[in-house]
C-alpha positions, 0 to 999 in steps of 0.5 A: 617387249621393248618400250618403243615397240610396246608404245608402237603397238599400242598406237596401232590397236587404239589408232583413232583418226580424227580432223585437223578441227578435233585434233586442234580441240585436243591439243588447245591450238587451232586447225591453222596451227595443227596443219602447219605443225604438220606440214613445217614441223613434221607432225605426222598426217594419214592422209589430207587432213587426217591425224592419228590421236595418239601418234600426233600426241606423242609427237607433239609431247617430244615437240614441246619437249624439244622446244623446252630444251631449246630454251631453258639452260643448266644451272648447277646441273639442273635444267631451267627455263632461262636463257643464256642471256638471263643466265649470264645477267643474273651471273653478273648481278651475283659477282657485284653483290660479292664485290659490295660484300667484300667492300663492307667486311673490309676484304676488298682492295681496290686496284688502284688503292694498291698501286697508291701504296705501292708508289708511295712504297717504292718513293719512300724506299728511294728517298731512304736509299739516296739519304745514306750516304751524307749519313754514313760519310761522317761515319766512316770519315777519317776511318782507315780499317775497311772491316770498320768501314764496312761495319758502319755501312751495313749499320746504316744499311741495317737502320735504313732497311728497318726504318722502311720496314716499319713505315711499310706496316703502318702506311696510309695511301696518300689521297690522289 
């Protein structure tokens, strides 16, 4: 036998009809609160004020159960009894703690700190690029073989871009 229908027949066999009083008493709520369960929820009813125990409390275990799940949400797969708003609070407060770790072990980069490197990075880059020529020009003055010519540039070329290099490895944002 199934288990719906074995839980079926036992209702029928140890059906007790009881009040709305009595079955109040069992439940630990009032008569008000058992007759508007009854007539807004959908508790089940005999007859004008007349319960079935056992079928009214098996309804009311799936109620609550229902109630619950309304409630609560899943977190890692486990249901809870917090809601969402909670849930997304605590979520919230998570990240921020990971945030301010990060900034104590030195692996947290602000964006704008980024940017001011950055800047500064491509200014310094710039200022090297405009200062070759007046450099390189005395070089190759009064130079007539164009592989020379070209040597010359791709030495300055070659220093400039080396220069750039170690500022980069060991640049300190300026303070805005």
């Amino acid at each position: 036998m199934s288990g719906k229908k074995e839980v079926a027949r036992i209702v029928r066999k140890h059906s007790t009809i009881v009040d709305a009083k009595t079955l109040a008493d069992f439940f630990g709520l009032t008569s008000t609160r058992i007759h508007q369960l009854a007539a807004k929820e959908g508790m089940p009813k005999k007859a004008r004020g007349q319960f079935d125990l056992l079928l009214c409390a098996r309804w009311y275990v799936a109620y609550l159960q229902k109630k619950i799940e309304k409630r609560s949400v899943e977190i890692g797969g486990e249901p809870t009894a917090l809601s969402h708003e909670r849930v997304r609070g605590l979520k919230v407060n998570a990240e921020i703690k990971e945030i301010e770790l990060a900034k104590l072990r030195g692996e947290f980069v602000a964006i704008q700190d980024v940017r001011k490197v950055f800047v500064d990075l491509v200014l310094m880059t710039k200022a090297r690029i405009l200062a070759m020529p007046p450099r390189i020009a005395t070089d190759v003055m009064g130079e007539t073989s164009r592989v020379m010519i070209q040597a010359k540039i791709e030495k300055g070329l070659r220093d400039a871009l080396s220069h750039l290099a170690e500022d980069g490895s060991n640049h300190t944002p300026r303070r805005a």
